[in-house]
C-alpha positions in Angstrom: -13.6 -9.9 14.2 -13.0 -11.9 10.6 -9.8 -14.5 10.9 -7.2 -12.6 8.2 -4.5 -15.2 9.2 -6.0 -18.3 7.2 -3.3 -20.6 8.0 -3.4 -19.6 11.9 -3.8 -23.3 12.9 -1.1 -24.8 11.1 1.6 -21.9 12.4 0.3 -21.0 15.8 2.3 -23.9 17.4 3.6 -21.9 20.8 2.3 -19.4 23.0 4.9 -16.7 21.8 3.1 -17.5 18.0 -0.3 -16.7 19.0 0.4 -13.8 20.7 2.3 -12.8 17.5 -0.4 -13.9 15.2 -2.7 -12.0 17.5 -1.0 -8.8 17.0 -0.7 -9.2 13.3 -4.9 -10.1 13.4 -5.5 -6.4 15.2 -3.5 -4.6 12.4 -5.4 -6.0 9.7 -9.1 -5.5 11.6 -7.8 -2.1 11.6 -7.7 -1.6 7.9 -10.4 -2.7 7.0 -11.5 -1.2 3.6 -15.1 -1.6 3.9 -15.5 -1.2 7.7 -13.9 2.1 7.3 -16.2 3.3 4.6 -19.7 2.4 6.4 -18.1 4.1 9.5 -17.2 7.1 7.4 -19.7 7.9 4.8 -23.8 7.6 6.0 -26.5 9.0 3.7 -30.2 10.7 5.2 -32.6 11.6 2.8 -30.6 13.8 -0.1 -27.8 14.2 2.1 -24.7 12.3 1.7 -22.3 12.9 4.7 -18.6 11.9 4.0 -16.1 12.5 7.0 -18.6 15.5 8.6 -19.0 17.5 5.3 -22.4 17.3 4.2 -23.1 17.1 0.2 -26.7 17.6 -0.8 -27.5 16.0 -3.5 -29.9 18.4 -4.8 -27.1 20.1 -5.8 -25.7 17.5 -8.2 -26.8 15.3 -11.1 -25.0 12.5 -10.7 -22.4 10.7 -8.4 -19.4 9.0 -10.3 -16.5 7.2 -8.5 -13.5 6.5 -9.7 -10.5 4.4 -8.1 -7.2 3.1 -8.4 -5.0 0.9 -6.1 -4.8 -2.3 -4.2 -7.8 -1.2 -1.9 -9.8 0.6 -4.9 -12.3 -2.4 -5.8 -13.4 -3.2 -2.5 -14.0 0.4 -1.6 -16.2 0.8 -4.8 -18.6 -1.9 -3.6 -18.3 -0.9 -0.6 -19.4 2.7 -2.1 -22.0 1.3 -4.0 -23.3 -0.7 -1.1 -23.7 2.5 0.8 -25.0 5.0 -1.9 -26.8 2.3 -3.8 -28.7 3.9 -7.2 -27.1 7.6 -6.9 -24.2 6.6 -8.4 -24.5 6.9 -12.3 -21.2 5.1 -12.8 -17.9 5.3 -13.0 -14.4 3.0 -13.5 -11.9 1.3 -11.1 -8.8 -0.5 -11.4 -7.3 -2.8 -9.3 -5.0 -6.2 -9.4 -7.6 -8.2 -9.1 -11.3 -8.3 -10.3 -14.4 -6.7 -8.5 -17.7 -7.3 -8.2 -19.3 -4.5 -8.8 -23.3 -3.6 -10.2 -22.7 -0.1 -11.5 -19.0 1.2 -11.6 -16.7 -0.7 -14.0 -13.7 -2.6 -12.5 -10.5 -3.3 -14.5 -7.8 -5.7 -13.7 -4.1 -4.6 -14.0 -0.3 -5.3 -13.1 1.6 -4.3 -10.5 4.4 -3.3 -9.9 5.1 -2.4 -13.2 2.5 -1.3 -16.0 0.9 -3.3 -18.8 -1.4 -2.3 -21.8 -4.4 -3.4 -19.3 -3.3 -0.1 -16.9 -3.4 2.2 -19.6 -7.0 1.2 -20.9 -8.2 1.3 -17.6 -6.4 5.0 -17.1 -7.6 6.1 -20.2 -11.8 5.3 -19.7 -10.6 7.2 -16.3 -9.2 10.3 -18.1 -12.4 10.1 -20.5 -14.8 10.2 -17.3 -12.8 12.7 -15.7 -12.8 15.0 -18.4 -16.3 14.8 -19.1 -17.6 15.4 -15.3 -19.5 19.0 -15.0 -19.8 21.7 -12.0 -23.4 19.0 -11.6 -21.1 16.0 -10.7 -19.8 14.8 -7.3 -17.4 12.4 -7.9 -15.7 10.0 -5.4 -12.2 9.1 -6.1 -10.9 6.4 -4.5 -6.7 6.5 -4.0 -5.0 3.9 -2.6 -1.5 1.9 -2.7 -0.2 0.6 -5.7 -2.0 3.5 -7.8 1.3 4.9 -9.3 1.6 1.9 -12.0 -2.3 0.8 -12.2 -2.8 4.3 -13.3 -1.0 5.2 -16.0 -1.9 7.6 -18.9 -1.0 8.4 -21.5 0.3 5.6 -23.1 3.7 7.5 -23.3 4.1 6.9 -19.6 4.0 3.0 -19.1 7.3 2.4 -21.1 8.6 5.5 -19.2 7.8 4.1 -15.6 8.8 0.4 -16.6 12.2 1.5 -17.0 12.3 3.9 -14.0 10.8 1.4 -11.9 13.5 -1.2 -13.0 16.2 1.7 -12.6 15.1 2.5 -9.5 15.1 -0.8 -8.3 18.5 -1.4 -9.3 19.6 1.5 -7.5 18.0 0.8 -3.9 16.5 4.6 -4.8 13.2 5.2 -2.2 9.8 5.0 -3.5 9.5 8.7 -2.7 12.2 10.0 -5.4 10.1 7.4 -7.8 7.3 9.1 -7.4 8.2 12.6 -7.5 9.6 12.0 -11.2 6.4 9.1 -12.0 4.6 12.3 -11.2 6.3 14.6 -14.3 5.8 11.9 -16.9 2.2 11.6 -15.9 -1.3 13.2 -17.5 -2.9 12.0 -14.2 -0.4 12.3 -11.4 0.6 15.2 -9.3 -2.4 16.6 -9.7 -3.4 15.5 -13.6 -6.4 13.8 -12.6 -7.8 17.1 -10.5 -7.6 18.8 -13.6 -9.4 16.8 -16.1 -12.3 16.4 -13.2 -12.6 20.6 -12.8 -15.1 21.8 -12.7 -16.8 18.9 -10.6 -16.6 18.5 -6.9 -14.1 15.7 -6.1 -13.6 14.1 -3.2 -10.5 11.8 -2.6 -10.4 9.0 -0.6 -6.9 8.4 0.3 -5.8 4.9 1.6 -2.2 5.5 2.3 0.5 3.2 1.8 3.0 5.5 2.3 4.7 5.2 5.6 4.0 7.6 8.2 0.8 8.8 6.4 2.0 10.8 3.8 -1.2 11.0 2.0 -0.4 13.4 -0.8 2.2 10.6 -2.0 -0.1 7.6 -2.6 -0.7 6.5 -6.0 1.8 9.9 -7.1 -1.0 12.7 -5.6 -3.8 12.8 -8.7 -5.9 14.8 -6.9 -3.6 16.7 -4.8 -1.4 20.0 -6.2 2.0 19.1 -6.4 4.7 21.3 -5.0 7.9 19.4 -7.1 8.6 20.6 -10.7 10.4 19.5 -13.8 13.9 20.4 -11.9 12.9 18.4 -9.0 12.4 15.3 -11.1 15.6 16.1 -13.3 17.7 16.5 -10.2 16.5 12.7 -9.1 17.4 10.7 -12.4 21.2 12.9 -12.1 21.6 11.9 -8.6 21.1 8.2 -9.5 22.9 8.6 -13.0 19.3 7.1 -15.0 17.0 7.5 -17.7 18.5 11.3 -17.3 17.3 12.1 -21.2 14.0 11.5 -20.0 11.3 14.0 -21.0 9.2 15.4 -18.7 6.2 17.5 -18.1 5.1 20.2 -15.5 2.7 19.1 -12.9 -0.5 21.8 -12.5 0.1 24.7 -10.5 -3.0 26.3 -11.0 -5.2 26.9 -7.7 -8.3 26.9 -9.5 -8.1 23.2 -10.2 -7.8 22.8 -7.1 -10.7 24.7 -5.0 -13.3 22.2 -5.3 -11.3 19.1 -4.3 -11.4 17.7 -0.6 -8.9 15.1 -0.1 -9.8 12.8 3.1 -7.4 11.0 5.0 -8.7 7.2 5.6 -6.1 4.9 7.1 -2.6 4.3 7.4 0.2 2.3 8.7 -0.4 4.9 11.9 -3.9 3.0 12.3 -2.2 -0.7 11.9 0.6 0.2 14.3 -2.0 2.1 16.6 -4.2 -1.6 16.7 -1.0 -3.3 16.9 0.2 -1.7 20.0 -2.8 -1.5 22.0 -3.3 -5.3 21.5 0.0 -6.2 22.9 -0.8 -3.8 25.8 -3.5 -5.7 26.8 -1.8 -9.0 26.4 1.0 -7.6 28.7 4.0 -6.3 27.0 5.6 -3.6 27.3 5.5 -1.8 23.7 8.3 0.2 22.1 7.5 2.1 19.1 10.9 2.2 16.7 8.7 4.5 14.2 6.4 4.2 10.9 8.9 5.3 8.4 11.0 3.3 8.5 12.9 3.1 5.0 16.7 1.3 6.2 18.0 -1.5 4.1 16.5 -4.5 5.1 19.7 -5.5 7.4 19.5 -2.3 9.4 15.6 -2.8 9.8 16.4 -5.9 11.7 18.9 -4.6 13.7 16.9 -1.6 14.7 14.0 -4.3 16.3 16.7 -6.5 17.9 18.6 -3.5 19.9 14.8 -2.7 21.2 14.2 -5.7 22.5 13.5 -6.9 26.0 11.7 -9.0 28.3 8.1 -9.2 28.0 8.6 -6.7 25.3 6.8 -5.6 21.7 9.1 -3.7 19.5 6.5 -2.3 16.5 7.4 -0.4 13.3 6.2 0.2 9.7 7.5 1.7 6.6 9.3 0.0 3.2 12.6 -1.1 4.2 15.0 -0.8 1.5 15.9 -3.9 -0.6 18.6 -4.0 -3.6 17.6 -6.8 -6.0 20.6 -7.1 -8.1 19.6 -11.1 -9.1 16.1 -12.7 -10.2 14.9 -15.8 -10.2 13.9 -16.0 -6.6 10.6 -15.1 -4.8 9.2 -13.5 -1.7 9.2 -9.5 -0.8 11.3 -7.4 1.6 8.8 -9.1 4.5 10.3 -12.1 4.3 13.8 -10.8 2.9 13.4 -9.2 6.8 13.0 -12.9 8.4 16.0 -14.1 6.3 18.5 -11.6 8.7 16.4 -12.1 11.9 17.4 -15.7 11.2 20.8 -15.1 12.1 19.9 -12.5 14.6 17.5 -13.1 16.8 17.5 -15.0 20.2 16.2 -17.9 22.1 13.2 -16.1 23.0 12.6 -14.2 21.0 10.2 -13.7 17.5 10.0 -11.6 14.9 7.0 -11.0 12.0 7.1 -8.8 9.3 4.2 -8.8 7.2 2.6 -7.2 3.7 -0.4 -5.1 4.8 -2.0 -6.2 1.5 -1.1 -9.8 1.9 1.0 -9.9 -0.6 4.7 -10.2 -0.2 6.0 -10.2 -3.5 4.3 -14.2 -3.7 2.0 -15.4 -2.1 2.2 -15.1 1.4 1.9 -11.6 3.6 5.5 -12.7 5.3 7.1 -15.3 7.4 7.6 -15.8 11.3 10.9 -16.5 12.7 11.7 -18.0 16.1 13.7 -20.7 17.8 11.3 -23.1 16.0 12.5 -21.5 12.6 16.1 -21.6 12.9 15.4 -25.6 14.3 13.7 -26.8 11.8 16.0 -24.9 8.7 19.1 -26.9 10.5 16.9 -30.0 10.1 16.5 -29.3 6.5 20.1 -28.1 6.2 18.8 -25.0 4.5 21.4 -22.1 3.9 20.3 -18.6 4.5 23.0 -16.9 2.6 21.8 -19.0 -0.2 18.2 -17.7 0.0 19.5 -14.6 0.7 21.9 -13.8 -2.1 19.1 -15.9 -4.6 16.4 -12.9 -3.2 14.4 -16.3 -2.5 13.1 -16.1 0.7 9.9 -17.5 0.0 11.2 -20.5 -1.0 13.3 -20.8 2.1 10.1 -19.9 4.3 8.2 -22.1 2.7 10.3 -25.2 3.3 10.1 -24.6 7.0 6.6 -24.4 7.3 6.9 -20.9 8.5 4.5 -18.7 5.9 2.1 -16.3 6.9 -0.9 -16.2 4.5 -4.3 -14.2 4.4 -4.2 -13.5 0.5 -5.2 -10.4 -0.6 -6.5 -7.9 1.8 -7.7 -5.3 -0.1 -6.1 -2.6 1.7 -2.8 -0.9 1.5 -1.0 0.8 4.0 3.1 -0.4 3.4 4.3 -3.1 5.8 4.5 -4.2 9.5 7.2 -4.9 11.7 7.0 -6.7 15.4 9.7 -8.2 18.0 8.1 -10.3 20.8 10.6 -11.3 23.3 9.3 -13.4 26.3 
């Protein structure tokens, strides 16, 4: 199994860590971008098989794959390592550079759009709309698609201000999305339509928690049951960006017909790994859910009342976190271990950690134990300093405490785990 945790030796300083670290290990081998693929897709002869359906190419002129998302490069060349010279082309964008020999790779931001995003959506739209009933194209959708793809130009203003709005608010990603998807010419479904007549086949990485597949990246290639009103009724609730226009998502079945989406991983998988490797270590497990979306505080307090002797409390989701200051670093992860800091006990430990390594810095998240809370009183650091700055990194960091693995190149929302001895 490859070693994700690449500062294991300098963190793994008790028995209570490694277990921990060990856990965290299992979740990551479980998303595996590429090992999922080979496992999935095989070719014989003219026949591609993707997930049991069979696809003869025969049939088809050309494959193209597209992609978008945190996961979306390393799943092309992955792709392309498994199809090799049937695929003709195609274009991906991720937030970092790939390496691949035939599909074109785009870098852009996250989590808010850039003029990068929308050149990369917009060679997306051009191969979408020029694909015929002869193509089979691939689309790869993972995590972080709603602002890499964005198209028309129109939209990256729009979702820059929602996504700042929203954030303000402490609004969940899910209401985001259902309006990102009405100011969109790929989302909800956009993308489905410019690629009819071809037969398209989604790859869905999902990094929404509890494996709500239509959701990731705002549903491109899945029909969208929200409408204009839907959207409208969001922006009132919250009182933002209410004289916002918006367009209809497509209804029509027909664009529909000759798309198979395929669920590939979610946080379900990570938890699943998760929980059958503390099993064998021998804790008890308790499963406190994968969706969960409380503020940050409540998070916390939801692993600490689960927690017992020889006992694993694991969760996923997004948990909730109002930024109402900047200047600081580090993601709701480590936001997480700034509360368990005051919470926890004696023996007990507590990880949360990015699935895509990247919690709003550089690190994936930050353990928190007896050790943590010793050497912070050493260095007289004050959480509710850190706390109301938003800079937990920088807290984390000073105690020696990080988790790091860099990127991942997978995406399925973040992980939660209590180890009591």
């Amino acid at each position: 199994m490859r070693a994700w945790i690449t500062n294991r030796a300098d963190i793994a300083t008790t028995p209570l860590r490694k277990d921990a670290l060990d856990i965290a290990e299992a979740a990551y081998d479980a998303i595996d971008t590429e090992k999922i693929l080979r496992r999935l897709i095989t070719v014989e002869g003219d026949i591609v098989r993707i997930d049991g359906a069979s696809y003869d190419m025969r049939q088809y002129d050309r494959i193209k794959i597209l992609g978008f998302g945190k996961a979306s490069c390393k799943a092309v060349e992955a792709l392309e390592g498994i199809l090799g010279n049937r695929v003709s082309g195609g274009a991906a964008i991720d937030v970092r550079a790939g390496t691949c020999d035939i599909v074109d790779t785009y870098v852009g931001t996250h989590p808010r759009s850039s003029g990068g995003n929308i050149a990369a959506s917009a060679e997306i739209a051009r191969i979408a709309r020029e694909s015929t009933e002869r193509d089979l194209v691939l689309v790869v959708v993972s995590g972080g698609g709603s602002a890499l793809l964005c198209w028309p130009e129109a939209e990256c203003d729009a979702s820059n201000r929602l996504y700042d709005e929203f954030l303000r608010v402490g609004a969940p990603i899910q209401e985001l999305n259902t309006v990102r998807k009405h100011i969109s010419g790929l989302k909800g479904g956009g993308l489905a339509k410019l690629l009819y007549p071809a037969t398209v086949v989604g790859l869905v990485f999902c990094d929404v928690a509890g494996g709500e597949y239509e959701a990731v990246a705002s549903g491109p290639t899945f029909r969208d049951t929200s409408t204009v009103e839907d959207a409208r009724a969001v922006l009132k609730k919250y009182g933002v960006l209410e004289d916002l226009d918006l367009l209809e998502t497509p209804k029509e079945d027909v664009f529909f017909e000759r798309v198979k989406n395929i669920a590939i991983i979610s946080n379900l998988d990570a938890m699943r790994a998760m929980k059958e490797k503390a099993a064998t270590m021998g804790y008890a497990v308790a499963d406190i859910g994968s969706e969960i979306y409380d503020e940050t505080l409540e998070a916390v307090n939801k692993f600490i009342s689960s927690a017992g002797p020889k006992t694993a409390v694991i969760g996923g989701g997004e948990p909730r976190l109002v930024v109402s200051r900047t200047g600081g670093s580090g993601g709701r992860c480590q936001y997480m271990g700034l509360h368990a800091m005051r919470l926890i006990g004696e023996r007990d430990l507590f990880l949360a950690f990015a699935s895509d390594g990247i919690d709003n810095c550089p690190a994936a998240g930050a353990i928190v134990d007896a050790e943590t809370i010793r050497k912070a009183a050493e260095l007289r650091l004050d959480v509710g300093v850190h706390l109301k700055n938003f800079d937990a990194y920088g807290f984390f960091e000073k105690t020696g405490d990080i988790v790091m693995t860099g990127h991942t190149d997978a995406n399925v929302s973040d992980l939660m785990l209590l180890l009591q001895k």
